[in-house]
N, C-alpha and C positions, 0 to 999 in steps of 0.2 A: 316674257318667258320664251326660250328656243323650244323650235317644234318639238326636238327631241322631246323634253321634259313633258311638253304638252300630250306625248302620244305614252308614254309611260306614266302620266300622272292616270290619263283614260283608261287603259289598262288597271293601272290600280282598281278604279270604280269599278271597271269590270268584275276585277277578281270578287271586289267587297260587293256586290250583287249579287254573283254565285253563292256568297257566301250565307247573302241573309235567306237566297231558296235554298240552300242546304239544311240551315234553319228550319224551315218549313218542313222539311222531311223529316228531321231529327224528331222533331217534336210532335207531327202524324205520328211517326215508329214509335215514338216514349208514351203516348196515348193509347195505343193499342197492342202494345206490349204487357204481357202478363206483369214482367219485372219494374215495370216503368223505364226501363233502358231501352237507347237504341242498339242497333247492333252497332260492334265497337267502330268498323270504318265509316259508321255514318256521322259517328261521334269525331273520328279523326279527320272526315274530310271537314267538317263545318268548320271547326278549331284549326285546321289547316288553311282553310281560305281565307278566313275570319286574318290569322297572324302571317299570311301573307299579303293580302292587300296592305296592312299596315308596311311592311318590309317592304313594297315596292314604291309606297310615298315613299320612304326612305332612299331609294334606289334614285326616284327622282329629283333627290337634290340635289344627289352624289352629279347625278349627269347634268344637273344643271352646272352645278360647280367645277365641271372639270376640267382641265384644263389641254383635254387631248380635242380633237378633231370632233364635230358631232358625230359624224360615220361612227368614227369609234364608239363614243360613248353609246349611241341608240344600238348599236351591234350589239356592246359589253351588256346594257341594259337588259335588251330582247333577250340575250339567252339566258340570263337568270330570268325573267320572267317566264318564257317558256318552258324551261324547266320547273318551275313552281306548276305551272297549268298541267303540267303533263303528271307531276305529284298529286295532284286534286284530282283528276282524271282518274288516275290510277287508283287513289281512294273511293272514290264513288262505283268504279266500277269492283273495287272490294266489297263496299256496301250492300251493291243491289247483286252480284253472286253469293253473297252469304258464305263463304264458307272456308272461309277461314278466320280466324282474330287475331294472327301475327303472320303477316306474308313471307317472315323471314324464315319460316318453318316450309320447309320444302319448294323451295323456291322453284321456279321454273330454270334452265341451263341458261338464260341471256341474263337474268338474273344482276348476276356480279356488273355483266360487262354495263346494265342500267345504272347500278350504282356508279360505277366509278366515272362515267359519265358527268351523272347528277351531282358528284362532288369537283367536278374540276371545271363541270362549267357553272357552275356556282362562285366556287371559292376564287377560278379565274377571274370571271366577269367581274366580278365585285371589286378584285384584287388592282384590273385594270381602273375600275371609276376611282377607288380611294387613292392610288396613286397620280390619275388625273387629278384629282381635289389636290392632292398636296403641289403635286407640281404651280397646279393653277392660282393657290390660296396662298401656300405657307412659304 
């Protein structure tokens, strides 16, 4: 296995660790909750770690397989992943403010410029590893 892989496979664990203490909280909140619900971003950040640990094994085979540079690959890796952490972040710190249950609803003005961030270096990053795979594989 290249380190790359090995240091984004870690990462994964990580996230899936966050993810089973998010657990923990979810289900403190759902116990002592009148409704039995947590509040909704405690709900979305669990379910969010929970199905990105899985997507960054994913990530790591990509960068295993690929066929560019490791620099590249562990760079294209890291910023989907960092971006995933910085989503779970952002959830949890929805959760434990309380108050909101759709952040899209009066967003703060940096707002926009998070998203579009969050989508290109996403769909970048990824965009690099899958066309490293093919170059390297197919």
């Amino acid at each position: 296995m290249h380190t790359e892989t090995a240091v984004v496979l870690f990462l994964a664990g990580v996230i899936f660790l966050v993810a089973l203490l998010l657990g923990v909280w979810k289900w403190r909140a759902m116990s002592h909750a009148p409704g039995g619900l947590a509040h909704p971003y405690v709900d979305i950040a669990h379910r969010a770690a929970l199905m990105y640990s899985f997507a960054t094994v994913l990530i790591a085979l990509f960068v295993e397989l690929s066929g560019w540079s490791a620099a590249v690959n562990l760079g294209a890796g890291l910023a989907i992943i960092v971006l995933f952490m910085g989503t779970i972040a952002n959830y949890i710190r929805l959760g434990l403010q309380r108050q909101t249950v759709n952040q899209m609803h009066n967003p703060p003005s940096w707002f926009g410029l998070a998203l579009a961030v969050l989508i290109l270096g996403e769909i970048g990053g990824f965009s690099v590893l899958l066309t490293g795979f093919a170059a390297g594989q197919i």
